[in-house]
C-alpha positions as CSV (number, residue, x, y, z in Angstrom):
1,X,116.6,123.4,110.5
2,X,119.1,120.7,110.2
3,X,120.4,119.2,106.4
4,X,122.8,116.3,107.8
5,X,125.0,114.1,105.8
6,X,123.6,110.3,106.3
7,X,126.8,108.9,105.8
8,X,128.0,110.6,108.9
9,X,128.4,109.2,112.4
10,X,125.4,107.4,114.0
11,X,122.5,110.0,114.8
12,X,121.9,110.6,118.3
13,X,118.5,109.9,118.8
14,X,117.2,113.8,120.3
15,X,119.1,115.1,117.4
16,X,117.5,112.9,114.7
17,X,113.9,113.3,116.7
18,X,113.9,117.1,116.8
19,X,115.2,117.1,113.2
20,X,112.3,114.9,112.0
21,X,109.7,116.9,113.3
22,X,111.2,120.4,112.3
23,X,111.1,118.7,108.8
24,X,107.7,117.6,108.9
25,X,106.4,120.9,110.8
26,X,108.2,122.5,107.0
27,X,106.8,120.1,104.9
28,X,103.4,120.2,106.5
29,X,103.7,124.1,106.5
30,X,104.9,123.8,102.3
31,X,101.3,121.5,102.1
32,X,99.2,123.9,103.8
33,X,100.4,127.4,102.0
34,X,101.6,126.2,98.4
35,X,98.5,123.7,98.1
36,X,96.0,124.5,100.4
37,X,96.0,121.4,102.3
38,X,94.3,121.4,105.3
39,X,96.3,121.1,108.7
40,X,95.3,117.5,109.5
41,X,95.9,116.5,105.9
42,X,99.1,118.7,106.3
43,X,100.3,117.0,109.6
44,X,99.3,113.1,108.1
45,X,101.2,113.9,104.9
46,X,104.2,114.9,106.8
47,X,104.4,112.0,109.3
48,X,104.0,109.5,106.2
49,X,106.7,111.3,104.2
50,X,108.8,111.5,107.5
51,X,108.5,108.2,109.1
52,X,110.6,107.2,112.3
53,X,113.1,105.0,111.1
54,X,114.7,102.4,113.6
55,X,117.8,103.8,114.9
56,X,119.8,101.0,113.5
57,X,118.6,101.7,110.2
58,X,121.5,102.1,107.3
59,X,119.4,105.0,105.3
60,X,118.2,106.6,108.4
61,X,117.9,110.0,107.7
62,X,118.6,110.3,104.3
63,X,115.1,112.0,103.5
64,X,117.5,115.5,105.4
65,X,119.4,115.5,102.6
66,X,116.9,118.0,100.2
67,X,115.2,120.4,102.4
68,X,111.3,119.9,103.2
69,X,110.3,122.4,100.6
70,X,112.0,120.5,97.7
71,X,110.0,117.0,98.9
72,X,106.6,118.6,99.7
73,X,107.0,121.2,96.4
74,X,107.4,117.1,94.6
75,X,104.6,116.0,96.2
76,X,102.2,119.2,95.1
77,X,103.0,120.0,91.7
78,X,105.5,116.9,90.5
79,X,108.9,115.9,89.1
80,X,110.3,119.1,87.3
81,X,108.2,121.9,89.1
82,X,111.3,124.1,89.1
83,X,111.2,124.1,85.6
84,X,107.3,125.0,85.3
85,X,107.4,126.6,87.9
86,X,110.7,128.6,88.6
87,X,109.7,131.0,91.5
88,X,109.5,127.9,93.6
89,X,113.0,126.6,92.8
90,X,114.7,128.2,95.7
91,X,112.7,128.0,99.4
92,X,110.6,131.5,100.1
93,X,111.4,134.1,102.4
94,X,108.3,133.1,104.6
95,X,109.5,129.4,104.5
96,X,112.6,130.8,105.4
97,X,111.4,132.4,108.3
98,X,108.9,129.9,109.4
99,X,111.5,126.8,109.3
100,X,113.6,129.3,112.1
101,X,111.0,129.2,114.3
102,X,110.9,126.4,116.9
């Protein structure tokens, strides 16, 4: 999985397309384990969280810079959920693992 800085050159467009759906294959992944969404749900949550922005967009790509577990983790259980929930403050082993797989 790739964490880019946005303020960094231009993407090249394979690079920022295989980097948007690694992160929604993650986030969809986070959805499905952590809060039992189903895989459709999963997928339709991730491509709405992960939109294609136009390649001459400012901001494009900004949504790399927290990994997919932080913004689906948000999304489940809320701003904070490291705090009520501190097991899920650093990405799981089996994320880990999963996110490696292409």
């Amino acid at each position: 999985m790739t964490t880019t800085d946005p303020s960094a050159e231009p993407w090249d467009e394979d690079e920022y397309l295989e980097t948007l759906e690694e992160e929604r294959r993650a986030f969809a992944w986070v959805l499905r384990t952590e809060g039992g969404f189903s895989p459709t749900a999963a997928l339709d949550a991730a491509i709405e969280h992960y939109p294609v922005e136009p390649a001459d967009s400012a901001q494009r790509g900004l949504v790399f810079h927290d990994e997919a577990w932080h913004w689906a983790l948000l999304r489940l259980y809320g701003e904070g959920y490291w705090r009520e929930r501190p097991e899920l403050a650093k990405p799981s082993a089996a994320y880990r693992a999963q996110a490696h797989l292409a």
